[in-house]
MARFI-894861 format. One record per residue: x, y, z of N, C-alpha, C, O in turn; residue number from 1. Coordinates in Angstrom, 2 decimals, padded with zeros to 5 digits. Example, Ala and Ser with C-alpha at 12.3 -4.5 7.8 and 13.67 -1.06 7.14 Angstrom:
BEGIN
PT,013.19,-005.69,007.80,012.30,-004.50,007.80,013.20,-003.30,007.80,014.24,-003.32,008.46,1
PT,012.85,-002.25,007.08,013.67,-001.06,007.14,012.90,000.03,007.87,013.41,001.14,008.04,2
END
This chain:
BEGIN
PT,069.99,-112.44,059.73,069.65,-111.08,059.32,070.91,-110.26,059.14,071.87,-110.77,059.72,1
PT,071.31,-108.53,058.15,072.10,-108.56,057.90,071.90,-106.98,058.56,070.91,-106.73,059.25,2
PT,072.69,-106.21,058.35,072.30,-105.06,059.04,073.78,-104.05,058.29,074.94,-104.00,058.68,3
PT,073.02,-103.27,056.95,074.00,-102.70,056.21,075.22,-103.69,055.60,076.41,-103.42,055.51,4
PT,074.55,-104.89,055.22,075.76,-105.52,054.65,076.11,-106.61,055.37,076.13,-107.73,054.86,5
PT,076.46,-106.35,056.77,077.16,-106.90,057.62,076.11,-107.85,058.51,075.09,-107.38,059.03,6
PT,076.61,-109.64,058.65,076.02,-110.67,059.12,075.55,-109.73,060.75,076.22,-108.81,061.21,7
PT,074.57,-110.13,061.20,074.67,-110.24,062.83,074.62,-111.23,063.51,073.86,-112.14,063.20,8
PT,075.56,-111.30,064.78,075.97,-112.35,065.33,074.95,-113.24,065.77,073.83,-112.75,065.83,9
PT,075.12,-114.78,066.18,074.19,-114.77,066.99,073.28,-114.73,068.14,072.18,-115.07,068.59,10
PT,074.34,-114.15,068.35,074.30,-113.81,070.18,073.40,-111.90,070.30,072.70,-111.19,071.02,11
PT,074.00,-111.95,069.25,072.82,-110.24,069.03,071.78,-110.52,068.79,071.08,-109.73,069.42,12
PT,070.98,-111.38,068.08,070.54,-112.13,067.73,069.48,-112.57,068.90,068.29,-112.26,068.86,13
PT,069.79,-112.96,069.44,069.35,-113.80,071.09,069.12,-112.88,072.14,068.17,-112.94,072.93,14
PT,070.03,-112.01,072.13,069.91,-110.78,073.06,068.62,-109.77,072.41,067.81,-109.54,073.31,15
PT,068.29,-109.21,071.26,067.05,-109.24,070.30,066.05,-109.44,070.91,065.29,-108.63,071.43,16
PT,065.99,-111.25,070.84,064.79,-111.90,070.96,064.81,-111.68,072.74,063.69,-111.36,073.14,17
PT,065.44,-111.74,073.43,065.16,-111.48,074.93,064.69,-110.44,074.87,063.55,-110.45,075.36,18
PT,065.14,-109.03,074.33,064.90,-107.65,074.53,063.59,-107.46,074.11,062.95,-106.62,074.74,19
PT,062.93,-108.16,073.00,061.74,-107.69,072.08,060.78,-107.97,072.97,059.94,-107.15,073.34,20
PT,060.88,-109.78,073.56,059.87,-110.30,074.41,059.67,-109.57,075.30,058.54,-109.12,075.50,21
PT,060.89,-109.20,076.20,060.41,-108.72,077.57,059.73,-107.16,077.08,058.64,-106.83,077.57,22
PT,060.27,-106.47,076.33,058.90,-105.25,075.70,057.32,-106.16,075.72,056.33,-106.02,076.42,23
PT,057.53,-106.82,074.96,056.04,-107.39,074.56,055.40,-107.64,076.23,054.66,-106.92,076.89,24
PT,056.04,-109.00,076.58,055.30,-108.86,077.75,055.28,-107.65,078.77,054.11,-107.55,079.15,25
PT,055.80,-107.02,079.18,055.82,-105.67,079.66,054.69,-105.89,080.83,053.49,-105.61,080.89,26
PT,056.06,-106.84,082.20,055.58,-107.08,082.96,055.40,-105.62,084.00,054.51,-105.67,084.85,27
PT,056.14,-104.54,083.92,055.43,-103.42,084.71,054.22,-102.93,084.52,053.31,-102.86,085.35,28
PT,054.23,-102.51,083.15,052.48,-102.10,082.80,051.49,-103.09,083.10,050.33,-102.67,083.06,29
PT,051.68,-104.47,083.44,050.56,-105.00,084.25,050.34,-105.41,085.22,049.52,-106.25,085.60,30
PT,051.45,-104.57,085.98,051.46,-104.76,087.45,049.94,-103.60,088.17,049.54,-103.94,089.28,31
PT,049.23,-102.33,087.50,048.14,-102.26,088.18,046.97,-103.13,087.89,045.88,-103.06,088.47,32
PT,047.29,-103.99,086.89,045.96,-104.68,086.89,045.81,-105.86,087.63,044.76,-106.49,087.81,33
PT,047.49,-106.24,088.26,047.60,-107.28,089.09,047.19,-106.90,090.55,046.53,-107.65,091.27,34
PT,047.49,-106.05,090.80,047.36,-104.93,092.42,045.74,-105.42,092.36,045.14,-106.17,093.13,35
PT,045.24,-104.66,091.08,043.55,-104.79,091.48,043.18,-105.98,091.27,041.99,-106.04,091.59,36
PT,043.59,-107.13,090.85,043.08,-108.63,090.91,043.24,-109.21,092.19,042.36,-109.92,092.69,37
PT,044.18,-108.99,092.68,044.49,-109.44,093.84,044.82,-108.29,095.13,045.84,-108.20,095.81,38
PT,043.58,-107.48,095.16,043.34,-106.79,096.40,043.37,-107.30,097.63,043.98,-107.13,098.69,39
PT,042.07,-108.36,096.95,041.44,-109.32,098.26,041.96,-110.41,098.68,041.33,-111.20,099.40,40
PT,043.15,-110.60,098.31,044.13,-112.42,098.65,044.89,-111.48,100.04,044.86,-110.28,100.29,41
PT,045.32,-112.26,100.51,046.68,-112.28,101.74,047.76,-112.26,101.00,047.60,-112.50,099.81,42
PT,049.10,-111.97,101.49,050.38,-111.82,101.31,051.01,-113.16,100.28,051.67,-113.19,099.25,43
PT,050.40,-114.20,101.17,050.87,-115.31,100.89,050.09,-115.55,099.59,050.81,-115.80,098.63,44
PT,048.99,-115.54,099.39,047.77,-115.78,098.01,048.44,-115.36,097.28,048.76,-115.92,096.24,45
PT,048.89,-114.03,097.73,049.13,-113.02,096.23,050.49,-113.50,095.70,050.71,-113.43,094.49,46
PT,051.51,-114.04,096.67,052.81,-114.51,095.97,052.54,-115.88,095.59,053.45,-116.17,094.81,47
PT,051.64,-117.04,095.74,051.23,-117.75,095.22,051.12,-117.20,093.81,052.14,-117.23,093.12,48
PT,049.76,-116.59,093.18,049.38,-115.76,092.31,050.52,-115.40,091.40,050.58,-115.94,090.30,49
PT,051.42,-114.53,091.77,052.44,-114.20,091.11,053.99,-115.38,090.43,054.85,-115.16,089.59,50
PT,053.71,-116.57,091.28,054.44,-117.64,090.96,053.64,-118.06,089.67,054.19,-117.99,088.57,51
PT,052.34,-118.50,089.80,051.87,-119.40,088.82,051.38,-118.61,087.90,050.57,-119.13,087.13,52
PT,051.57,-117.73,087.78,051.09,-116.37,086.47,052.73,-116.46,086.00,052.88,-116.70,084.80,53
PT,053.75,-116.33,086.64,054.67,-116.46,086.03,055.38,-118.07,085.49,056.16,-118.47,084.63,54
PT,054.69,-118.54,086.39,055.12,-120.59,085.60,054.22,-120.32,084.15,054.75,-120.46,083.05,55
PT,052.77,-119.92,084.34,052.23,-120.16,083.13,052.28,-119.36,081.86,051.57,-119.63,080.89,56
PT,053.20,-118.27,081.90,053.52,-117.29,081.21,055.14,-118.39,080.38,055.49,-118.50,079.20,57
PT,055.66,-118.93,081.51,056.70,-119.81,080.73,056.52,-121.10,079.92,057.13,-121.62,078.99,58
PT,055.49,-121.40,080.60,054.85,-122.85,079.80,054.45,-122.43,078.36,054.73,-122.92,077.26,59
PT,053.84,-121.54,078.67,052.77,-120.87,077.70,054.64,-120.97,076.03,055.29,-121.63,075.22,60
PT,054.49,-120.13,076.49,056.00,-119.66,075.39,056.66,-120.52,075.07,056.96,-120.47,073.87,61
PT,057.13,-121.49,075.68,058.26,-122.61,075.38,057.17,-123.59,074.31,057.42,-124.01,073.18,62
PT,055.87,-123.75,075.17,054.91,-124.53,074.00,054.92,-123.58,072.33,054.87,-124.06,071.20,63
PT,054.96,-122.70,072.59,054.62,-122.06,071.49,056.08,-122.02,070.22,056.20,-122.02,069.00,64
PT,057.01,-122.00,071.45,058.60,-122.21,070.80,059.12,-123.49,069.91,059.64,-123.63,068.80,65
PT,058.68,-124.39,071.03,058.55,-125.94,070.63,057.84,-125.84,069.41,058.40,-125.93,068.32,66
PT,056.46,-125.63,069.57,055.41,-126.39,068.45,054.86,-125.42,067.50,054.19,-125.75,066.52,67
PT,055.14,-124.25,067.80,054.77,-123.26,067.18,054.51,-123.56,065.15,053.43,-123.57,064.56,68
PT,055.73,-123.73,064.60,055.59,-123.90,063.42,054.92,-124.98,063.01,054.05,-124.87,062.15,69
PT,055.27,-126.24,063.58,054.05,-127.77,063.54,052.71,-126.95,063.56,052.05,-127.25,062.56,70
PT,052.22,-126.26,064.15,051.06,-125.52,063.82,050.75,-124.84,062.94,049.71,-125.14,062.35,71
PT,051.41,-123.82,062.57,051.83,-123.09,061.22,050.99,-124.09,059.67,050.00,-123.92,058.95,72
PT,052.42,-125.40,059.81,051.89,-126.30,059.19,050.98,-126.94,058.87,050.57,-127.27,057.76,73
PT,050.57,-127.20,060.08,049.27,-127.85,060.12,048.22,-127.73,059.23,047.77,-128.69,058.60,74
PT,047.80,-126.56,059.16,046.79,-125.05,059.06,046.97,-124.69,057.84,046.03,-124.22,057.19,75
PT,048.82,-124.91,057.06,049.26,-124.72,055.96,049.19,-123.30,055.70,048.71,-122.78,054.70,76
PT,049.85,-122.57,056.93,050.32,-121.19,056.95,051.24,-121.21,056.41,051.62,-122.32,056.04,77
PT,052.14,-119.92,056.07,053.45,-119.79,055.72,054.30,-119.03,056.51,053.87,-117.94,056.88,78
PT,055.29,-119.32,056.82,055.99,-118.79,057.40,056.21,-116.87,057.63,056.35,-116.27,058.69,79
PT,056.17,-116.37,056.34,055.90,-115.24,055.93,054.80,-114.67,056.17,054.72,-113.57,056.73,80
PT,053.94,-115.29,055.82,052.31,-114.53,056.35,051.80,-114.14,057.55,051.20,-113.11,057.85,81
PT,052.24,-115.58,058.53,052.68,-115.25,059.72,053.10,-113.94,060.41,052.57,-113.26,061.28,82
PT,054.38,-113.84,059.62,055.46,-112.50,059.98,054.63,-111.69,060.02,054.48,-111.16,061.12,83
PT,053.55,-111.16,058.68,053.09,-110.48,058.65,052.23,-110.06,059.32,052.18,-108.88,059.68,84
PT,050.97,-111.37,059.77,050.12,-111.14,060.31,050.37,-110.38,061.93,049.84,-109.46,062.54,85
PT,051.56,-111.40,062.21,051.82,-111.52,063.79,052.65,-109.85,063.58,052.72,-109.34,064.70,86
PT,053.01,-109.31,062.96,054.10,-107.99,063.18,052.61,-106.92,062.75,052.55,-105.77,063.17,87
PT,051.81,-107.37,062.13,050.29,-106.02,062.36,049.87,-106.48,063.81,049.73,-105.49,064.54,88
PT,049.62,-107.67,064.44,049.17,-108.08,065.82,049.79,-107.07,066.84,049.07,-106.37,067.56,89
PT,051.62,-107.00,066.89,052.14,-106.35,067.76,051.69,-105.03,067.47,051.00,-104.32,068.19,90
PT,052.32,-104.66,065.89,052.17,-103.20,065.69,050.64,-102.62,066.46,050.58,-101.82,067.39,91
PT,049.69,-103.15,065.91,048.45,-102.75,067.15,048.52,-102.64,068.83,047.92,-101.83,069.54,92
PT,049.46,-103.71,069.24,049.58,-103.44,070.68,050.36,-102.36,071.21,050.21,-101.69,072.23,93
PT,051.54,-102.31,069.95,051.89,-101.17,070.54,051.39,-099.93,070.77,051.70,-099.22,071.73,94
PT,050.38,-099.57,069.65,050.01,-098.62,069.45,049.02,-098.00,070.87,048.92,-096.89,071.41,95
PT,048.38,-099.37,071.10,047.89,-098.85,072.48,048.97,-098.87,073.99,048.63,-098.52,075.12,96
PT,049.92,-099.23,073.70,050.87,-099.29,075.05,051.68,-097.64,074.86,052.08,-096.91,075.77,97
PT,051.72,-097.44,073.57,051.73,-095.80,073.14,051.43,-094.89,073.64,051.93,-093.77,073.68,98
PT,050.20,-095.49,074.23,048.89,-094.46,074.96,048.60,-095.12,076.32,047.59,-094.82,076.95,99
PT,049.43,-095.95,076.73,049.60,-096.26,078.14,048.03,-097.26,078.30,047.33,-097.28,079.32,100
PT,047.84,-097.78,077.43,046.15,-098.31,077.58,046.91,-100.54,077.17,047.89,-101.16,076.76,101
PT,045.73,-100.69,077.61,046.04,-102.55,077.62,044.96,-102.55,076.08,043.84,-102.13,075.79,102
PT,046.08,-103.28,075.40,045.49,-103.20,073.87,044.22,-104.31,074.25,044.25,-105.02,075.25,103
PT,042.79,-104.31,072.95,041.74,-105.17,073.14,042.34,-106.36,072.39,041.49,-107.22,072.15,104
PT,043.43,-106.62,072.00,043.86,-107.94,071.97,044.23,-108.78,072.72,044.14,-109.99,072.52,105
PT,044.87,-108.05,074.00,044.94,-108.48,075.28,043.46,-109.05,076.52,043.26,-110.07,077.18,106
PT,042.86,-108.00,076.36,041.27,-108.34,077.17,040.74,-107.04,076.60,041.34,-106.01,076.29,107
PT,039.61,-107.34,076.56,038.35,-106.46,076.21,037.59,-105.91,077.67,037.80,-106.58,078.69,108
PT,036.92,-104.99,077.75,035.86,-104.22,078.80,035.20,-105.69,078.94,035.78,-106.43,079.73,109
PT,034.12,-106.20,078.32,033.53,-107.31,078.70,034.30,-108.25,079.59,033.98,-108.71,080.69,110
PT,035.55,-108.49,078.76,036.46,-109.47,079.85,036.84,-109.21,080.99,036.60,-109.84,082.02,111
PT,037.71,-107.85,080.80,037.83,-107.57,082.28,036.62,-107.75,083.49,036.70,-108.39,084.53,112
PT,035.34,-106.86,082.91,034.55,-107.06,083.54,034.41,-108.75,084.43,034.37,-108.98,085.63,113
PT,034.39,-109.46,083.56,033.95,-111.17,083.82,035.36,-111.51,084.95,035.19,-112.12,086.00,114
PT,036.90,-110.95,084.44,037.58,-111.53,085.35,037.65,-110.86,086.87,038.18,-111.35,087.87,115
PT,037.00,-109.73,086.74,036.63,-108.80,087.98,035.93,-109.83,089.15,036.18,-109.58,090.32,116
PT,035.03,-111.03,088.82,033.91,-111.78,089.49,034.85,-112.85,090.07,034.82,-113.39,091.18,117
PT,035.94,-113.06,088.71,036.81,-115.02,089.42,037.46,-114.49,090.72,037.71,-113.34,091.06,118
PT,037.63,-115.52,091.25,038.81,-115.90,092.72,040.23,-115.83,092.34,041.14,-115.09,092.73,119
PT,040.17,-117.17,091.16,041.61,-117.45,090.40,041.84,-116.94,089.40,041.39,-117.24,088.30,120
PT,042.82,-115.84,089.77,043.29,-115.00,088.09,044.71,-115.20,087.85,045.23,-114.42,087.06,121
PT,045.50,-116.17,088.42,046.91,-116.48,088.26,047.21,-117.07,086.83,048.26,-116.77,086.28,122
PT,046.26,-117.95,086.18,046.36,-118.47,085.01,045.44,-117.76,083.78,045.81,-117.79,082.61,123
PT,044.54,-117.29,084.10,043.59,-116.71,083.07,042.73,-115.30,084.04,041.78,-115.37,084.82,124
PT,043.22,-114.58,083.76,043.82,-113.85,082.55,045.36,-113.39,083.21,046.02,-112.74,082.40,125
PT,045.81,-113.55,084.14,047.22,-112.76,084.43,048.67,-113.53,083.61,049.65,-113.14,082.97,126
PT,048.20,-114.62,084.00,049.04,-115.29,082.60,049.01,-115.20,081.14,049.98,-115.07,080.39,127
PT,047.54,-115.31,080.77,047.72,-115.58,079.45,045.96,-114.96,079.82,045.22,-115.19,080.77,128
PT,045.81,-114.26,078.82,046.37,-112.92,077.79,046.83,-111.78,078.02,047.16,-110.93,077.20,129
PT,046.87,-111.71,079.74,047.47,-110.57,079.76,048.53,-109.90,079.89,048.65,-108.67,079.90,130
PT,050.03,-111.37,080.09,050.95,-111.14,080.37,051.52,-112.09,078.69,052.07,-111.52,077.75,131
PT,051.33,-112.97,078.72,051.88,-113.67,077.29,050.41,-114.10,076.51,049.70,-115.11,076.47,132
PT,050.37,-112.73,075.92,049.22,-112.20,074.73,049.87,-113.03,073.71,050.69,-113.94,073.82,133
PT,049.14,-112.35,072.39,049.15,-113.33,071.41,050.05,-112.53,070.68,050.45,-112.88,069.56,134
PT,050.49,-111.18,071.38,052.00,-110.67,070.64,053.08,-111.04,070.64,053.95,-110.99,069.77,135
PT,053.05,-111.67,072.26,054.24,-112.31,072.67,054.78,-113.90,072.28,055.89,-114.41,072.45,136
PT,053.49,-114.46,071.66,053.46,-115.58,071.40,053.66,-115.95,069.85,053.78,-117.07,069.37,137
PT,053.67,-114.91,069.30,053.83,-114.76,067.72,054.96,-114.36,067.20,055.36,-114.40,066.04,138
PT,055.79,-113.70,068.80,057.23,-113.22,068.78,058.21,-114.54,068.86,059.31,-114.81,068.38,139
PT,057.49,-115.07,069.50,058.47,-117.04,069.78,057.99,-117.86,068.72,058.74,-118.80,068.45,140
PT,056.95,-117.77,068.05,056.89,-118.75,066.97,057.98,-118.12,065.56,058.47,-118.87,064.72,141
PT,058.07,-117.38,065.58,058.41,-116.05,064.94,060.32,-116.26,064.80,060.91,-116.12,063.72,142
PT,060.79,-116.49,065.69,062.03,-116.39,066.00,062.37,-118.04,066.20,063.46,-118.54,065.92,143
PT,061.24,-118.76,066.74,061.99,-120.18,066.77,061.52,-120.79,065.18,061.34,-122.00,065.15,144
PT,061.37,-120.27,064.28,061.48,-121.08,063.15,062.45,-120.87,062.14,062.38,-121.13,060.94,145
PT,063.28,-120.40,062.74,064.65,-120.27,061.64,065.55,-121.44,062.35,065.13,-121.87,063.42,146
PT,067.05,-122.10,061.69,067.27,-123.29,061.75,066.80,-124.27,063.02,067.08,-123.71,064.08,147
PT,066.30,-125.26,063.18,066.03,-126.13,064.69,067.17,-127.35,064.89,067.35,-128.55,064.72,148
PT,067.95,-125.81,065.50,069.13,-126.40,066.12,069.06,-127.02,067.44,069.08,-126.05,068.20,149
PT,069.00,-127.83,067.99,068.93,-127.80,069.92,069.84,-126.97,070.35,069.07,-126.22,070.96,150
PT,070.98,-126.47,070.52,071.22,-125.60,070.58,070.74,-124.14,071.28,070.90,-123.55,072.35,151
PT,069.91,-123.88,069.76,069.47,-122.73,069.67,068.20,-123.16,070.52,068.17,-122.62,071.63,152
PT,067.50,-123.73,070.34,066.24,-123.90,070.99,066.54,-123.85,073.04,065.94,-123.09,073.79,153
PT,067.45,-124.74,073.40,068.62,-124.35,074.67,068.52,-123.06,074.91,067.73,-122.59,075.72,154
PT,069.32,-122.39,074.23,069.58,-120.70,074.51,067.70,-119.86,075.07,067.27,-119.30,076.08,155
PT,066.95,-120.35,073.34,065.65,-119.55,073.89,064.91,-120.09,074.37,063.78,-119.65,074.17,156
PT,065.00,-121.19,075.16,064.38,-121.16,076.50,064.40,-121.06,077.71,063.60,-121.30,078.61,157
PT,066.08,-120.41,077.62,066.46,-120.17,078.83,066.51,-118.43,078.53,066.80,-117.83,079.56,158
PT,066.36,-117.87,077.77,065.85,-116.72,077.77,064.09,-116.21,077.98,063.57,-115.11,078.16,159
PT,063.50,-117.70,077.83,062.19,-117.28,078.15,062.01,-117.68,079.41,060.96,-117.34,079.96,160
PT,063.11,-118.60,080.27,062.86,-118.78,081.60,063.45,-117.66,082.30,063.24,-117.49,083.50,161
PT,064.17,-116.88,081.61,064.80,-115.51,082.60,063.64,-114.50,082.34,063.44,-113.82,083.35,162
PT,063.02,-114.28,081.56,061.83,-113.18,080.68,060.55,-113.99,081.86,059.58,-113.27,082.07,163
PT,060.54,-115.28,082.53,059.73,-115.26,083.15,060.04,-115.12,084.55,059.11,-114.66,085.22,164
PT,061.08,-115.39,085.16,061.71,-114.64,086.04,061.46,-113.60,086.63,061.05,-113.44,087.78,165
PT,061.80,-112.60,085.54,061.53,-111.51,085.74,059.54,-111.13,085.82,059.07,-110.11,086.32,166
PT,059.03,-111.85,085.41,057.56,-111.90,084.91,057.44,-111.87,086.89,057.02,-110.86,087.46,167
PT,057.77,-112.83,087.49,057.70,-113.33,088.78,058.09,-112.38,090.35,057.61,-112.44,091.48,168
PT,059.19,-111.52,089.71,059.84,-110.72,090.41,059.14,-109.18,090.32,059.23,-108.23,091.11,169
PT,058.54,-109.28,089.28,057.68,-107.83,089.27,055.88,-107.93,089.92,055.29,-107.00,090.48,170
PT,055.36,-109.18,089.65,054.64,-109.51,090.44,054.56,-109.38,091.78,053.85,-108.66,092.48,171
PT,055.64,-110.43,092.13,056.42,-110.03,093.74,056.51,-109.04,094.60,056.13,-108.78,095.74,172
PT,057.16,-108.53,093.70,057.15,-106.70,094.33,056.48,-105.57,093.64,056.95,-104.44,093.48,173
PT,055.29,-106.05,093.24,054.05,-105.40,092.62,053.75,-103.78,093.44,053.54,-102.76,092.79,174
PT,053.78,-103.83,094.95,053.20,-102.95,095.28,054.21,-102.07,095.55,053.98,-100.86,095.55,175
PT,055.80,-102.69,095.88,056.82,-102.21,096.38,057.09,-100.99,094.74,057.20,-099.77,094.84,176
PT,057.13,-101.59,093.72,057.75,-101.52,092.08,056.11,-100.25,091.96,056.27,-099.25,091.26,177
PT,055.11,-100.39,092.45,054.00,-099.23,092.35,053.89,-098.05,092.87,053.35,-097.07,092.34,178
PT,054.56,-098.13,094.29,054.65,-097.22,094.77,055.68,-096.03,094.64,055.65,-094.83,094.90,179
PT,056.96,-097.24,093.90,058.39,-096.28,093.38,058.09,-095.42,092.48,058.46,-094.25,092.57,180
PT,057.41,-095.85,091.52,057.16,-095.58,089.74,056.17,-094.44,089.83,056.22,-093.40,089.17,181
PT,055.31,-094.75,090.67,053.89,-094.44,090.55,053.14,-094.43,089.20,054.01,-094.42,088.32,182
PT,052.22,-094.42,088.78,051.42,-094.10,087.70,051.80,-093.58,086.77,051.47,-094.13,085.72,183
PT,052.51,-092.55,086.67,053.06,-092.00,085.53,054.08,-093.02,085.80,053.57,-094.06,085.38,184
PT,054.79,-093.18,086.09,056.22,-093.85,085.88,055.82,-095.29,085.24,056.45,-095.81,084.31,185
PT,054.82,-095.78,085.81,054.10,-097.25,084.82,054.15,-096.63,083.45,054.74,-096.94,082.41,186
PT,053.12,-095.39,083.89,053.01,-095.46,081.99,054.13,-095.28,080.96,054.22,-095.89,079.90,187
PT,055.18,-094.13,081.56,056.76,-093.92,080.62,057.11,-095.15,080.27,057.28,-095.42,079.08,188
PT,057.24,-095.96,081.12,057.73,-097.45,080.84,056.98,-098.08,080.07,057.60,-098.77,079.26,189
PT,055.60,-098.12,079.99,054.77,-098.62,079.41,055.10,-098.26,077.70,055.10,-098.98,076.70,190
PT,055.42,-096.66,077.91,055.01,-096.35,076.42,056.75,-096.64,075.59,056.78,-096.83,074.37,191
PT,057.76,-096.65,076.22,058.72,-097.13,076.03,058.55,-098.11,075.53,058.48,-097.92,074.32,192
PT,058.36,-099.69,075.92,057.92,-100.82,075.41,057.18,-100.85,073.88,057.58,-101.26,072.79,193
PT,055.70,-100.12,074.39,055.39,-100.00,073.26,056.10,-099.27,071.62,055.87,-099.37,070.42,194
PT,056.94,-098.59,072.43,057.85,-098.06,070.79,058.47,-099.24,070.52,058.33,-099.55,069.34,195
PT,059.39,-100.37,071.46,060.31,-101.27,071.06,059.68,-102.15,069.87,060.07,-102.49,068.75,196
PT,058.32,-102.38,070.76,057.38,-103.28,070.01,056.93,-102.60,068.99,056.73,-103.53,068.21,197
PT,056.64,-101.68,068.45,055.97,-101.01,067.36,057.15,-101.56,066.38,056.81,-102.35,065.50,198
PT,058.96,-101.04,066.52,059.62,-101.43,065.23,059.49,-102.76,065.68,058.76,-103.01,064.72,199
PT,059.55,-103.94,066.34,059.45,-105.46,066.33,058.46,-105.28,064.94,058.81,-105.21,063.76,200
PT,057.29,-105.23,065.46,056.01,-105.65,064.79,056.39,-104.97,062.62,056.26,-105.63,061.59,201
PT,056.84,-103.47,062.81,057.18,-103.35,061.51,058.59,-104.40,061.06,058.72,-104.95,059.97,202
PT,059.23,-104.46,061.84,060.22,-105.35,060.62,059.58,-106.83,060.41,059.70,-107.52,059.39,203
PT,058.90,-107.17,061.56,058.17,-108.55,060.96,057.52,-108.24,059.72,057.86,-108.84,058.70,204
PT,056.63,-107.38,059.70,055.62,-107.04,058.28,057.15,-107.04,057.32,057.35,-108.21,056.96,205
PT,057.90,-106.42,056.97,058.54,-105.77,056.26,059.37,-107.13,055.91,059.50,-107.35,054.71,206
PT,059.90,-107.97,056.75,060.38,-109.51,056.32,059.44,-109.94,055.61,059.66,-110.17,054.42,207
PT,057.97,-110.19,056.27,056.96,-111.26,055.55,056.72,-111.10,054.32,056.47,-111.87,053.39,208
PT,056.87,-109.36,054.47,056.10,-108.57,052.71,057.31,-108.93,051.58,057.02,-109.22,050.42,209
PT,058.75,-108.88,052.08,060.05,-109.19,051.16,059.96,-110.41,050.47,060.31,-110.49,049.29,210
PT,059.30,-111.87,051.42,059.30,-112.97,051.11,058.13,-113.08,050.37,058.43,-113.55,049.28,211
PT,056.23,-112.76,050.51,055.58,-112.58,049.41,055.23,-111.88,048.67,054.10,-111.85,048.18,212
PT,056.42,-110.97,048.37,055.96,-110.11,047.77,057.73,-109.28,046.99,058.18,-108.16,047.21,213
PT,058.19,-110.15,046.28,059.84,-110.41,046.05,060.31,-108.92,045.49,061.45,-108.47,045.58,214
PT,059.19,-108.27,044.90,059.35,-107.06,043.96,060.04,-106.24,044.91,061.05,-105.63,044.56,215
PT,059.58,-106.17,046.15,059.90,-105.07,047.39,061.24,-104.92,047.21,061.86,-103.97,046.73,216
PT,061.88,-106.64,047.91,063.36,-106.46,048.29,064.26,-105.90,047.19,065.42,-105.85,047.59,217
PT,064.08,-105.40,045.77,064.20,-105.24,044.66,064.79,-103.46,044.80,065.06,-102.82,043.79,218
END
């Protein structure tokens, strides 16, 4: 990508894709929905909980990094359409992280409702959809299909093992990180994110639309 002319590195580049993800997943804003999933566990449950919401938040991504475009293919998507589709996906999430609210791409009232009843919410839903949604997952297919260097693939998965890290450490200290912030302070942060992610989601559209649609870049 070029930015006024001028190449960007690729280490800006990488630092980007760390910065965009960890907006997307925007492990503070779902730290009250973790508090209330896990009211009723012990100390120990709940850091259980917070380990394997954060293992499966990394699995989740690296699969999607790995195989992401083999899927694409599959299906006989395009790379571009993608962009597009997946940069209206975010742009919607942001719009509700805007407003401090958990977008319905993430879980719906019905869902929540249903995950209100399970025991085990470490993998479904605290992992996946509510921590590595299908914004976050469209952000790694998204970024790992430009050259497949090992290399490069090296670098972003060790940026999605630090992005889950951190996924792990806010869990962790869920109540400690709730009580600092409080409520409003979730949401500033919250709605922060959601701006990062709002331009993510437009320059994806705005790539995808350049590539089908050639007149634009013109």
């Amino acid at each position: 990508m070029t930015d006024a002319g001028k190449p960007v590195s690729a280490w800006a580049e990488y630092l980007k894709f760390f910065a965009g993800l960890l907006a997307i997943l925007n492990p503070i804003g779902v730290i009250p929905v973790f508090i209330n999933l896990t009211q009723n566990q012990t100390a120990a449950e709940r850091h259980h909980t917070a380990f394997t919401a954060a293992v499966t938040v990394g699995v989740v991504l690296a699969v999607a990094l790995l195989a992401g475009e083999r899927i694409l293919n599959f299906f006989g998507i395009s790379v571009a359409s993608f962009q597009v589709g997946g940069g209206i996906l975010i742009l919607l999430n942001s719009l509700s992280m805007l407003q401090a609210k958990m977008g319905p791409t993430r879980q719906t009232e019905e869902e929540a409702q249903e995950t209100a009843e399970k025991e085990q919410v470490a993998v479904v839903p605290l992992g996946v959809p509510l921590t590595a949604g299908p914004g976050a997952i469209s952000t790694v297919i998204l970024y790992g299909h430009k050259p497949a260097l090992f290399g490069r693939y090296i670098i972003l998965l060790i940026g999605i093992a630090v992005v889950s890290a951190i996924v792990w450490a806010c869990f962790r200290l869920a109540p400690l990180i709730s009580r600092a912030l409080s409520r409003t302070g979730i949401n500033i942060v919250t709605r922060l994110m959601g701006l990062i992610m709002a331009a993510i989601g437009i320059e994806f559209i705005a790539a995808g639309l350049r590539v089908l649609l050639p007149a634009l870049a013109k």
